[in-house]
N, C-alpha and C positions, 0 to 999 in steps of 0.2 A: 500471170495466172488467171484461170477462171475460176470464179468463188463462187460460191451460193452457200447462202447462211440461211438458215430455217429459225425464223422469228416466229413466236407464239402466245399469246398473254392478250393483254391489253395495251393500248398504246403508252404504257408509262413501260412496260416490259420490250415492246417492240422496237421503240423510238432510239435507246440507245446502239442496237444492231444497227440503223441507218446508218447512225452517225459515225461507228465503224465502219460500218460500208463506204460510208462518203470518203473516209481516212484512206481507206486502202484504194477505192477507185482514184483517188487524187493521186496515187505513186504509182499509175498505170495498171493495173489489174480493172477485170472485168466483174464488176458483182450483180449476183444478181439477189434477192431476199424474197425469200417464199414464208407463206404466212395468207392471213385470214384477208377475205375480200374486206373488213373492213379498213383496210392500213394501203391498199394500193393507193389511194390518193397521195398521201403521204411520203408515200418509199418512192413513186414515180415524181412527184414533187420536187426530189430531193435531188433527181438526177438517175435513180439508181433505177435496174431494170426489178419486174416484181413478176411472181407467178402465182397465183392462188391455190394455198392448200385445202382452203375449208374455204365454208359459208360464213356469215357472219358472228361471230364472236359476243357481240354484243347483245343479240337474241338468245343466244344459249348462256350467258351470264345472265339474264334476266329471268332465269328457270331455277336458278341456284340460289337457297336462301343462307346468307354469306353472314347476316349478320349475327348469328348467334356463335358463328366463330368456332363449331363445331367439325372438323378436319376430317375426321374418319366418316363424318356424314356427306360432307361435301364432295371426300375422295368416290363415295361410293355413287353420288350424285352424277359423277364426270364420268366413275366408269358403265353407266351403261348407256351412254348417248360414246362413248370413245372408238367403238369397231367401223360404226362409217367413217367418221372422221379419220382414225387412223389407217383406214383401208386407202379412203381418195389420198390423204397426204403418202403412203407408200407409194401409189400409182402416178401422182404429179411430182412427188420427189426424183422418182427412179425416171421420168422421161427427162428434168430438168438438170440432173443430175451425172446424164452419160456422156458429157462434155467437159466435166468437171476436173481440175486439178487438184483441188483441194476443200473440204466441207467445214462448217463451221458452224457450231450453236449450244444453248445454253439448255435449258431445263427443259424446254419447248423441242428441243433436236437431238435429244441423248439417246431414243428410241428409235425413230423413224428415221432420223440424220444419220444415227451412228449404222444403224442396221444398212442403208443405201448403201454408206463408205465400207461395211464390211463387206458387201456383196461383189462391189465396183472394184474392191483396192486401193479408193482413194483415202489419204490421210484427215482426218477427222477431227479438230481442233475444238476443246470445249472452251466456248467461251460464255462465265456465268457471273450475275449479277448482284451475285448474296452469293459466301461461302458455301461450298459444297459437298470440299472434301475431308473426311474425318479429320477429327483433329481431338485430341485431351485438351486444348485449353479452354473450351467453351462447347456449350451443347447445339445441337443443330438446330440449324432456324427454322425448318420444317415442322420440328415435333410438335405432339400437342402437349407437351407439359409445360408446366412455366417456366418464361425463361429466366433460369436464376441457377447461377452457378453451382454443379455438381464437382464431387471427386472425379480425379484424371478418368478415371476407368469406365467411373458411368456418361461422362459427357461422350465420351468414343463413344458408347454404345447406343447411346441416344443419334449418332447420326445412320447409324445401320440399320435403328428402328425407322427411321423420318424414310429411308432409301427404301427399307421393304416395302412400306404402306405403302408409297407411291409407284413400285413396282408392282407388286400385288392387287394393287386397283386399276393396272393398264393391262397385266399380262395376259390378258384373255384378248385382249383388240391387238395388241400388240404380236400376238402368234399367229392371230387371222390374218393380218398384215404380214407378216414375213412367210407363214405358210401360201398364201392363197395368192399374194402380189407379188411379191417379192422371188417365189420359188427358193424359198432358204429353211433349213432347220429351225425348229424355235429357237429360241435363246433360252441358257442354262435356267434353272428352276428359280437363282437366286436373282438373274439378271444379266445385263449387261458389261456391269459395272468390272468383273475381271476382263471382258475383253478392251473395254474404255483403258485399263489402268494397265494394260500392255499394249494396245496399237495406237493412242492418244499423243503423239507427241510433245504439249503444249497444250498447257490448262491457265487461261484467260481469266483476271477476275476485275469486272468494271464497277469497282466502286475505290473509295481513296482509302489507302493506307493511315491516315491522318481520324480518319471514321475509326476503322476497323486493321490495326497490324496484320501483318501475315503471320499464321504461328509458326512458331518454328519450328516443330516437326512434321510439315509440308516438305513435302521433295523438290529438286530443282527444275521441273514442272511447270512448276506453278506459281504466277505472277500476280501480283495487285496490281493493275497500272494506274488508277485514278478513274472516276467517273469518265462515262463513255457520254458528253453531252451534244448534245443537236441544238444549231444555231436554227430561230428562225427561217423559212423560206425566204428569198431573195422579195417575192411580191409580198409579204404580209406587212398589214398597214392595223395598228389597234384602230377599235372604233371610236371615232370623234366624241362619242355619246360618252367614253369611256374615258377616255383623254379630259372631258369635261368636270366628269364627275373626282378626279384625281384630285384636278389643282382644285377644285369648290370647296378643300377642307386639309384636314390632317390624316396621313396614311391609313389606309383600314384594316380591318383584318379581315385576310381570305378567310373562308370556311367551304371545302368543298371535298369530296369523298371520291373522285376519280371515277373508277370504272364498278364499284361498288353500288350494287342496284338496294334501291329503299324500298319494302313492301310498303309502306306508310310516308310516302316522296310529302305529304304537307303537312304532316305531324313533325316529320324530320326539319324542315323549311320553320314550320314557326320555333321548334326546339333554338335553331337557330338566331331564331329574330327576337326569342326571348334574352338568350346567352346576352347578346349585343347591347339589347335594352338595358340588362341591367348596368351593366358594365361602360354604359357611354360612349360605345366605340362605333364609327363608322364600320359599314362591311362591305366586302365583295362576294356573291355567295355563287359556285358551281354548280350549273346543273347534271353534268356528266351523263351517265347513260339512266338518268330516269327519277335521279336521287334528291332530286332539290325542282319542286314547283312551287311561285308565288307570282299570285296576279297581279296580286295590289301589296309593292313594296311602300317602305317608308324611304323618305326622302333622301335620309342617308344610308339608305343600302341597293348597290346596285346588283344585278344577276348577270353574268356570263355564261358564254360557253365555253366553245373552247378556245383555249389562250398560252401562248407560250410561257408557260413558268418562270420562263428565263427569264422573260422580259417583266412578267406581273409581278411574283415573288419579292424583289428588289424594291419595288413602291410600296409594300406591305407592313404594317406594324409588326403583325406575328400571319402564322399560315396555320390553319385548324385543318389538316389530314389525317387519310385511314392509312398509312405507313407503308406504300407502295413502294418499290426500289428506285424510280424512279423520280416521284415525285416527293420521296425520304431525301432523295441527292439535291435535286432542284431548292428545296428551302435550305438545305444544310447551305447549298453555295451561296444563297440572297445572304446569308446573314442577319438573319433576321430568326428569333424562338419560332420553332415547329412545336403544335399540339396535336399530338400523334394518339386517333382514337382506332385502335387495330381491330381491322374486323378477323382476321385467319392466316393460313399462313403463314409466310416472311417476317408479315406485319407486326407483328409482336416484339419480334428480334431487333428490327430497326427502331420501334419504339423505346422499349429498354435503354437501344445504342442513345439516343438522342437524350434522354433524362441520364443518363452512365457519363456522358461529354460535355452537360452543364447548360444545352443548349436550348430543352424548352423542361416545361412542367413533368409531372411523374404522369406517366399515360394512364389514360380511362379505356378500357374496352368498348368496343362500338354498343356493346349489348348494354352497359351500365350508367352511359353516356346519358344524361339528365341535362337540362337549362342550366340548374344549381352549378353543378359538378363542371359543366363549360366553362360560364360564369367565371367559375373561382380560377380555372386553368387562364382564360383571358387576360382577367385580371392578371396574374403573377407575373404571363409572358410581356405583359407591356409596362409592367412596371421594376420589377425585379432589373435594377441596373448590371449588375453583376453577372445574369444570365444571359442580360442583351450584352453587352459585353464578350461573354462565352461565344455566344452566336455569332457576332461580328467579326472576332479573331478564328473562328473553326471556317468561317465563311472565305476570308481570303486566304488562307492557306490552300481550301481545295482550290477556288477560282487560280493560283497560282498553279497548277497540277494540270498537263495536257494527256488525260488516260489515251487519247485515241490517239496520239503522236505513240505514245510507250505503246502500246500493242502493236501497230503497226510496224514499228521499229521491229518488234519480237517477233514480229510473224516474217518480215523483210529478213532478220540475220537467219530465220531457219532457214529461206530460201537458197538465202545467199552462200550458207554453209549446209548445204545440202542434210541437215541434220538440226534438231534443236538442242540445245544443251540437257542434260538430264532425259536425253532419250537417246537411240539407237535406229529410230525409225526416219527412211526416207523420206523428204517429200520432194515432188518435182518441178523445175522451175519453168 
């Protein structure tokens, strides 16, 4: 089959679409992954072909002020930069896209992906990386309320609310795009979402059952298969300087916020280097997209860029992140306490999940996040035996777990039986 998967986020959101992609190019299929010129390095690294839907990603999160963790601000923030953006990606979707057998994507492609595959006839396969679809056993990760268990009736409703917001703050770029590009009728007032939940054959979900069950009033749809992980590139080599500083002592602890821009990048860095001090711990600190500057470390802490998780994670005492899905998987597999400071979002959810499975401290919000309040979270993750412990065993359960063998399997029997289980809809082989 030819596939194109519309990836969208930051590279912790992006990276495991690769890595699917690598799964399904490796059983013969063509993939290609569209998404932000920031990630072509990446995706064409990897082997796979890339088209570019937008400009860089990392400029336009640097507009957005994320850390006060305010949702309905931030939603409103995106939608009104979203009409060019969603216009070029309907326009580079729909040229990349009329060769296509089959589409494929997550929260980034439910709009623009799905809308192409309705227009085209091609079969649409959501594949997401944080639950998506309603459920009573627990409230949506989206919401802005807290996450803490409601009654059956209100957790449903809470995912309907998390689904409007985010439809409601695209559907003005989203109509321009299917009106103006696309040559299509809008889509229904409420969404997408009935035409996903009839022409969807196959709902993908890349994170480990061992994290998060499937609940069980999910339809036979919809799959957990395990973390979708990306191996380093074939050429990547750590830096010496890196390597050096490793064996010169006892493991450190990461502290690094991902794609999460800091208005105050050396208030945030010494916040950091206090945490450390008190606490006596070596560190590794992330600079990410803007979030962590220091000129003059101390001896025992050094600064990275960017570095494969996979590979740093595992040398770490504990890992101090803002609860990306990505790099929430990445510490859960080291085995090693995550201190999950959530700035918005997902981030909350996973947070939660991580303190709910024993495996780090109870989370701080990025907003509340103090030296003190680090400090004491450091502290507990490297000493609390019982927690490391928790960590170590939740760690090789996932590490035993091959999410992108199971998807690819799932998406290979739809082919193979012209039909996916719990659906009716064809796909072609």
């Amino acid at each position: 089959m030819n596939i194109k998967i519309f990836a969208s986020g930051s590279r912790g959101d992006v990276q495991p679409y690769v890595a699917l992609g690598r799964g399904l190019q490796a059983v013969g299929h063509r993939v290609t992954v569209l998404g932000a010129t920031d990630f072509e390095g990446l995706v064409r690294g990897h082997g796979l072909d890339f088209i570019a839907t937008s400009e860089s990603l990392e400029a336009f999160a640097q507009q957005l002020q994320v850390e006060g963790g305010n949702m309905v601000k931030i939603l409103s923030a995106q939608a009104k930069a979203a009409q060019e953006l969603a216009r070029r990606a309907a326009a580079e979707g729909l040229k990349a896209c009329g060769d296509a057998d089959l589409i494929l994507g997550g929260l980034g492609g439910i709009f623009t992906g799905a809308a192409i595959a309705e227009k085209l006839d091609i079969p649409f396969i959501q594949a997401y990386l944080y639950p998506f679809a309603p459920t009573r056993e627990f409230p949506s990760v989206l919401t802005p309320l807290p996450q803490t268990p409601l009654t059956s009736w209100a957790n449903g409703l809470t995912h309907q609310l998390a689904r409007q917001m985010m439809w409601q703050s695209f559907r003005g770029a989203d109509s321009k795009a299917r009106t103006e590009v696309l040559h299509m009728p809008r889509a229904p007032v409420w969404g997408p979402f009935g035409w996903l939940g009839e022409h969807s054959p196959l709902v993908l979900y890349g994170y480990s059952p061992a994290v998060l069950p499937p609940p069980a009033d999910w339809d036979a749809r919809s799959h957990v298969t395990g973390y979708w992980f990306l191996d380093p590139a074939a050429d990547w080599q750590p830096q010496p300087e890196l390597l050096d500083f490793l064996a010169a002592g006892p493991p450190p602890v990461y502290i690094g916020f991902g794609s999460m821009a800091s208005r105050e990048p050396r208030e945030t860095a010494e916040m950091a280097l206090e945490a450390l001090r008190r606490t006596g711990q070596r560190g590794v600190l992330y600079t990410g997209w803007g979030g962590l500057h220091k000129e003059d470390l101390p001896h025992d802490v050094f600064m990275v860029g960017s570095t494969p998780h996979s590979w740093l994670f595992p040398r770490m005492a504990a890992v101090v992140h803002h609860g990306g899905a990505g790099t929430t998987a990445a510490g859960l597999a080291a085995g090693v306490p995550s201190i999950v400071t959530p700035f918005f979002a997902d981030q909350p959810f996973w947070a939660q999940r991580v303190f709910d499975l024993g495996a780090g401290p109870k989370p701080v919000p990025r907003r509340k996040l103090t030296a003190e309040n680090l400090a004491a979270s450091i502290q507990a993750a490297v000493s609390d035996t019982v927690m490391r412990k928790r960590a170590a065993t939740l760690g090789a359960r996932i590490r035993a777990e091959d999410g992108v063998t199971a998807a690819v399997t799932l998406i290979e029997q739809a082919v193979s039986n012209r039909t996916v289980p719990g659906s009716h809809h064809k796909i072609p082989g």
